[in-house]
C-alpha positions as CSV (number, residue, x, y, z in Angstrom):
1,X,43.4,-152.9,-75.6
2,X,42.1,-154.5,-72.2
3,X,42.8,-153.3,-69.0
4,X,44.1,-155.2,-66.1
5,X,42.4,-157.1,-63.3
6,X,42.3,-153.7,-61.5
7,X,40.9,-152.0,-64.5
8,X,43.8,-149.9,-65.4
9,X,45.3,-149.3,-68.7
10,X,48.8,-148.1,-69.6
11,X,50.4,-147.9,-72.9
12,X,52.6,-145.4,-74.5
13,X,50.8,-142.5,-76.9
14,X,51.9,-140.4,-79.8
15,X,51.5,-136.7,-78.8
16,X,49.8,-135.9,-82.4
17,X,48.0,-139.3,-82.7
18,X,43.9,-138.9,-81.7
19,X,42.7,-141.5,-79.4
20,X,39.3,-143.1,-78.5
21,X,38.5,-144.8,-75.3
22,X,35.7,-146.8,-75.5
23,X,33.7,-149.4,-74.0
24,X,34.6,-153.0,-75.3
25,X,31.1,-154.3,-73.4
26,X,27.7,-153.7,-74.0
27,X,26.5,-154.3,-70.4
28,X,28.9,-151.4,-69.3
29,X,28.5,-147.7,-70.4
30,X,30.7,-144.6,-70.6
31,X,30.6,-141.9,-72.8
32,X,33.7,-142.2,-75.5
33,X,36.8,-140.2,-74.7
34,X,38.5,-138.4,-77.1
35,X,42.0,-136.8,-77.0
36,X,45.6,-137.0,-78.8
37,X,48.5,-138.6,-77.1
38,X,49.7,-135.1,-75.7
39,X,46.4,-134.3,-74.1
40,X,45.2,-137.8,-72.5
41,X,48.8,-137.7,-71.1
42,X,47.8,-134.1,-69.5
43,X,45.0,-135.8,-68.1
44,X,46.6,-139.1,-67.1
45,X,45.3,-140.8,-64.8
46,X,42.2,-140.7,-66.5
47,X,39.1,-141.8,-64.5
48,X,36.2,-143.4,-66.4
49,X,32.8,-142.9,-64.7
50,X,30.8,-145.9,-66.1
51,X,27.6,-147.5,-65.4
52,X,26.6,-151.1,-65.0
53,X,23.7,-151.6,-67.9
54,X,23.0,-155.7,-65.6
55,X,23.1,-155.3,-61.7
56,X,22.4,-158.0,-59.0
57,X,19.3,-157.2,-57.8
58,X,19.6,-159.5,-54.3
59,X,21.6,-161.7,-52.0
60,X,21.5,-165.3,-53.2
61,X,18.9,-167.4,-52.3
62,X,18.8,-171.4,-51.4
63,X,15.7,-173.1,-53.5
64,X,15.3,-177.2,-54.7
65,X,15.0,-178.3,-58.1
66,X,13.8,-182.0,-58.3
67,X,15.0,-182.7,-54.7
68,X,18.5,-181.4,-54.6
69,X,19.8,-177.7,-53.1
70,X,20.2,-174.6,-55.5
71,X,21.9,-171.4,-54.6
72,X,20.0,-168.9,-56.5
73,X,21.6,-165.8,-58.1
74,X,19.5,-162.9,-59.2
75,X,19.9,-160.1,-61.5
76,X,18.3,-157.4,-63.8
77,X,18.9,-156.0,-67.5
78,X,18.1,-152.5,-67.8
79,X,18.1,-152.8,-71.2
80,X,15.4,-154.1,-74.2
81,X,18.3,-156.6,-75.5
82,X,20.4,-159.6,-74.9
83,X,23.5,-158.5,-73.4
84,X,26.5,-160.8,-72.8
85,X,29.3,-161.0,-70.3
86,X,31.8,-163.9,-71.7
87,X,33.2,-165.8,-68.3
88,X,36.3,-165.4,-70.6
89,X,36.7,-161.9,-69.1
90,X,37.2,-163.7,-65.7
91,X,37.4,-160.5,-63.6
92,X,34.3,-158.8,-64.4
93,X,31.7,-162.4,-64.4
94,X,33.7,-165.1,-62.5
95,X,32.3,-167.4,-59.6
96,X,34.3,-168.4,-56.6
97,X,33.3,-172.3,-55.2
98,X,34.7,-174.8,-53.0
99,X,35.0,-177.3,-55.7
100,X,35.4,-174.5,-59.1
101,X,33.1,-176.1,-60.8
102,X,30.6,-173.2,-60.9
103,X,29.9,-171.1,-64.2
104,X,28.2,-168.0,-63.9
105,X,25.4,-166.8,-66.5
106,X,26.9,-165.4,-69.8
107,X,23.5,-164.3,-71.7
108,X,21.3,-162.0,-70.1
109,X,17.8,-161.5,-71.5
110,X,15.9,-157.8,-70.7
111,X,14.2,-157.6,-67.6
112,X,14.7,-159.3,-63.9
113,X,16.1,-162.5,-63.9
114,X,18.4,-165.3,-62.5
115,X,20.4,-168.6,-62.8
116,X,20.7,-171.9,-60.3
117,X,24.0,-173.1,-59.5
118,X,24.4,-176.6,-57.2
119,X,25.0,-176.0,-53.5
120,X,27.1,-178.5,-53.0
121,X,29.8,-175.9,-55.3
122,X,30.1,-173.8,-52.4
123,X,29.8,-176.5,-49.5
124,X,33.1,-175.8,-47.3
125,X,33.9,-177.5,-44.1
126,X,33.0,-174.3,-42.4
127,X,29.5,-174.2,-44.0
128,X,28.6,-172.2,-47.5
129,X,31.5,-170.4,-48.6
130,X,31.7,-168.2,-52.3
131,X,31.4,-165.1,-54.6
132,X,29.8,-164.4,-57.9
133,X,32.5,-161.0,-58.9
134,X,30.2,-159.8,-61.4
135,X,31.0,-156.3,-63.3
136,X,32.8,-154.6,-60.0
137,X,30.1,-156.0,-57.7
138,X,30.9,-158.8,-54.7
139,X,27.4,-161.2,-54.3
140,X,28.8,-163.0,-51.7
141,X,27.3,-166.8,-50.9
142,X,27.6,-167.1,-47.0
143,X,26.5,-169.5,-44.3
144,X,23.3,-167.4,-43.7
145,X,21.7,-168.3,-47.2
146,X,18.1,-167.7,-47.1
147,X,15.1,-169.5,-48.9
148,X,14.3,-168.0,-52.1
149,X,10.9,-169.0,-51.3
150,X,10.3,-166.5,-48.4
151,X,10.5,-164.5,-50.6
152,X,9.9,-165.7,-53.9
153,X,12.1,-166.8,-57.5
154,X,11.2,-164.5,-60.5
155,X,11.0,-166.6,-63.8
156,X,14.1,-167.3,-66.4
157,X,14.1,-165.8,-70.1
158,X,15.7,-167.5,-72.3
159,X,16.7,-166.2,-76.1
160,X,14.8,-167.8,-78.7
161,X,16.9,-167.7,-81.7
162,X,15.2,-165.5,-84.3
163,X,15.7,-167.4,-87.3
164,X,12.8,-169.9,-85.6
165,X,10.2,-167.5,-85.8
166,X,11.4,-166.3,-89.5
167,X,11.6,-169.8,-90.8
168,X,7.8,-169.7,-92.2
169,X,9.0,-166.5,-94.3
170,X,12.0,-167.6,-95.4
171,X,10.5,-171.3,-96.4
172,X,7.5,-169.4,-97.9
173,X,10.4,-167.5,-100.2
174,X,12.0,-170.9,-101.3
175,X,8.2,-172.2,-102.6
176,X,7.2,-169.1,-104.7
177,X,10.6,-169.4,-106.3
178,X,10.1,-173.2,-106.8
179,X,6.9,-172.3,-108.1
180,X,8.1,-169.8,-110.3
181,X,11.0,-172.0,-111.7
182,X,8.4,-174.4,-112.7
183,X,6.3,-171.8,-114.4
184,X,9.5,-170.9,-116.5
185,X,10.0,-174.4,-117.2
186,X,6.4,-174.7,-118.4
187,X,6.5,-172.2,-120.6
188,X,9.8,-173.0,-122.2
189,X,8.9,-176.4,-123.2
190,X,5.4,-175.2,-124.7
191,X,3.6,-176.7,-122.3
192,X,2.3,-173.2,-121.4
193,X,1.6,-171.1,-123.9
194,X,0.6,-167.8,-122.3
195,X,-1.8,-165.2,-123.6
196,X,-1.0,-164.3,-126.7
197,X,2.5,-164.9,-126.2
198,X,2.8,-162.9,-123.2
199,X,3.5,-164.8,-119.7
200,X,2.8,-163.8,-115.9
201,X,3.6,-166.1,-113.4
202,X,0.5,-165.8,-111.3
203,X,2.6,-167.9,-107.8
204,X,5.0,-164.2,-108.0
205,X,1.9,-161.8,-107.4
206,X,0.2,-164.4,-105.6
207,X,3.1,-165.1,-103.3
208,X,4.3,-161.2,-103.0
209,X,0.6,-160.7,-101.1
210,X,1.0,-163.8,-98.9
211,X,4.3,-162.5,-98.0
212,X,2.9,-159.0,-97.1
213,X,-0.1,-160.8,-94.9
214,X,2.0,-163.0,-93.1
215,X,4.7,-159.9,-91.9
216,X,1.1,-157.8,-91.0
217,X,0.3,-161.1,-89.0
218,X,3.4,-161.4,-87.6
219,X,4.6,-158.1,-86.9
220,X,7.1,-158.9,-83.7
221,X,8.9,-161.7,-85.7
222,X,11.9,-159.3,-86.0
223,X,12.9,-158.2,-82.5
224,X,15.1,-160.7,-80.7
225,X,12.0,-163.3,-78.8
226,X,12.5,-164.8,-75.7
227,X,11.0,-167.6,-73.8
228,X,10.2,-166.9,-70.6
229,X,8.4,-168.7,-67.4
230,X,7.2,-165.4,-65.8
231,X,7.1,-161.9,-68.2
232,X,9.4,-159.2,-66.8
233,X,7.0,-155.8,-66.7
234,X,9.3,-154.2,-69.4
235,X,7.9,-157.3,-72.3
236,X,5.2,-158.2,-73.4
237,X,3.9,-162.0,-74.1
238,X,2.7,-162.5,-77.7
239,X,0.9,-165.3,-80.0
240,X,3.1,-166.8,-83.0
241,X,-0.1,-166.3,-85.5
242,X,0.1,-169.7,-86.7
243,X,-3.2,-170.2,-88.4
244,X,-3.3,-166.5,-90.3
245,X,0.2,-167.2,-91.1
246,X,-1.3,-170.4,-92.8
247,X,-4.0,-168.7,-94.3
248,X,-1.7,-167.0,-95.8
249,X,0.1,-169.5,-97.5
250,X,-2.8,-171.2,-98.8
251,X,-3.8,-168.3,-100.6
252,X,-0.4,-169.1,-103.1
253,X,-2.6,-171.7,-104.7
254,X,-5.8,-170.4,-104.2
255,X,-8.0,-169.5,-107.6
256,X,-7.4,-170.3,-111.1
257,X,-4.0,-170.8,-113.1
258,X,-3.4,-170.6,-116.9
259,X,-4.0,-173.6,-119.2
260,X,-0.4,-175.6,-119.1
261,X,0.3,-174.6,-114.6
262,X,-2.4,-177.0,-113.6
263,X,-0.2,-179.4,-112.7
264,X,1.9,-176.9,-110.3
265,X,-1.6,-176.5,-108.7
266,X,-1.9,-179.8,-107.5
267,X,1.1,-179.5,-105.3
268,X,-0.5,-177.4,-103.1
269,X,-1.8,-180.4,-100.5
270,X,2.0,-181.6,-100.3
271,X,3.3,-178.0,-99.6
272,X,0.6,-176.8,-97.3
273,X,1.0,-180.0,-95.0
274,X,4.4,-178.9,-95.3
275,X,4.2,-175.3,-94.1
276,X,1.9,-177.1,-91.7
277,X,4.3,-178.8,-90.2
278,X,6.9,-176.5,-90.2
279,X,4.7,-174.4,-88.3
280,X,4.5,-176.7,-85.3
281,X,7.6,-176.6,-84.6
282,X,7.2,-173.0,-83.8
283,X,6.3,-172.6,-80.0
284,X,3.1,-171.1,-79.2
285,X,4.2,-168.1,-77.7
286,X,7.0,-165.5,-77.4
287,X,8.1,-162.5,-75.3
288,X,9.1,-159.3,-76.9
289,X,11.0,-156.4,-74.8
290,X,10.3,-152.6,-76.3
C-alpha cells in the first residue's frame, strides 16, 4: 500500500493476520515494523521515525550554461549506490515553476551532487518564484537567488551502465566458444586428428587464463561506475586497463596449436582488431563508490 500526500495510511487489519510495514524506497529508511492486526491497532496511530538516505545540501544557486540562466539545485547521497526517486511519486520529488515545465532529478549517484533546471521555469511577474518538495524537505527558489559561483558548483555523476565496462568479458566469452566450436568441427570432419585419438581444445585452457587476467586487471568492473566531472571524497577515480585487458586476449592465440587448428590460428588479426575496437568504445576512466 502507499500512503497519502500527507503520508498516512489507513486500511482495515485482521486481528490474527501479522503485518510488516516497510519502506517502499530505498532513499528513505526505517526499521520494519512488525505486529498482527490486533496489536498495530493497539498502537494506531503508528509513527514511523525515518531518515532521508539523499538530503539537499544548499539553497539553489543561479549559474550560465552556454549563455543562458540556470537555477542550480544541490544535493547529497549518503549512500555507495544509485538511489532513485521516480517524479511518479509526485509528493516526495516534485518541482513547483511558473510555466510546469521543470523535472526534478530521478537518479542519484553516491556522493554530493546536483542538477540545472532553466530559469526562465520559475520566472513570475513578481521575480523568481518555486519549490523543489523533495522527500519532506521545502528547497524553495526565491527572488534572492545567489550565484553558484560565489560559492562554487560541485561536479555531476552520472551512472555508467555496467554492462559497458563488462562487454570485453562477455565478448571475450563468445570467441573462446567460437573457437571451441571450430575445434569440434575440426576434429569431427578428420581434419584434426588429435593425439592418439584423444583431443584438448587448447582456445578452452587458453581462454579460461585470459579470462582470469583480465578480471585481476579489471577488478572494479563489477560495482555500479559512474562518470563524473569532479570525484565526490567517498569514490575513487579508476583506469579501464585497456591495454592488459588486450594483452590478455592476445594470449588466446598466442603459441602453438595441433596439426589440423592452424587455420583457427590465423583468425587471430581479425579478432584482436576486433576486441581492439571494442575496447575504444570503453571510456578511459571510471569512478567507483566503496
Amino acid at each position: 500500500m502507499r500512503t497519502d500526500d500527507e503520508g498516512r495510511i489507513t486500511t482495515a487489519l485482521q486481528n490474527s493476520t501479522l503485518y510488516t510495514i516497510s519502506t517502499g524506497l530505498s532513499a528513505i529508511y526505517f526499521e520494519p515494523i512488525l505486529g498482527t492486526g490486533a496489536e498495530l491497532a493497539g498502537r494506531s496511530p503508528v509513527t514511523i521515525e525515518a531518515r532521508r538516505r539523499i538530503t539537499s545540501v544548499d539553497n539553489p544557486c543561479r549559474l550560465l550554461l552556454n549563455n543562458d540562466p540556470y537555477v542550480y539545485f544541490s544535493w547529497m547521497n549518503e549512500t555507495d549506490v544509485l538511489l532513485t526517486v521516480p517524479i511518479s511519486e509526485k509528493p516526495l520529488n516534485q518541482i513547483w515553476s511558473s510555466t510546469g515545465q521543470a523535472v526534478p532529478l530521478e537518479d542519484f549517484p553516491p556522493g554530493s551532487s546536483g542538477f540545472s533546471i532553466l530559469e526562465s521555469h520559475f520566472t513570475a511577474s513578481s521575480g523568481l518564484k518555486g519549490v523543489w518538495n523533495f522527500l519532506g524537505q521545502q528547497i524553495v527558489v526565491g527572488p534572492e537567488l545567489e550565484a553558484c559561483s560565489d560559492r562554487g558548483v560541485p561536479g555531476q555523476c552520472q551512472p555508467i551502465d555496467p554492462e559497458t565496462l563488462r562487454s570485453p568479458f562477455d565478448h571475450t566469452r563468445r570467441v573462446i566458444m567460437k573457437l571451441t566450436t571450430q575445434a569440434v568441427a575440426a576434429a569431427r570432419s578428420g581434419r584434426w586428428k588429435g593425439n592418439n585419438g584423444r583431443f584438448s581444445v587448447p582456445f578452452l585452457a587458453r581462454g579460461a587464463r585470459s579470462l582470469a587476467q583480465m578480471e585481476a586487471a579489471f577488478r572494479g568492473s563489477k560495482k555500479q561506475p559512474f562518470s563524473c566531472e569532479v570525484v565526490p571524497m567517498s569514490c575513487t577515480l579508476k583506469q579501464v586497463p585497456k591495454k592488459e585487458m588486450l594483452k590478455s586476449f592476445s594470449a588466446i592465440f598466442s603459441g602453438k596449436v595441433p596439426k589440423g587448428l592452424e587455420h583457427i590460428s590465423r583468425s587471430s588479426k581479425g579478432e584482436i582488431a576486433t576486441f581492439q575496437r571494442l575496447l575504444r568504445t570503453l571510456p578511459e576512466t571510471y569512478v567507483t563508490c566503496d
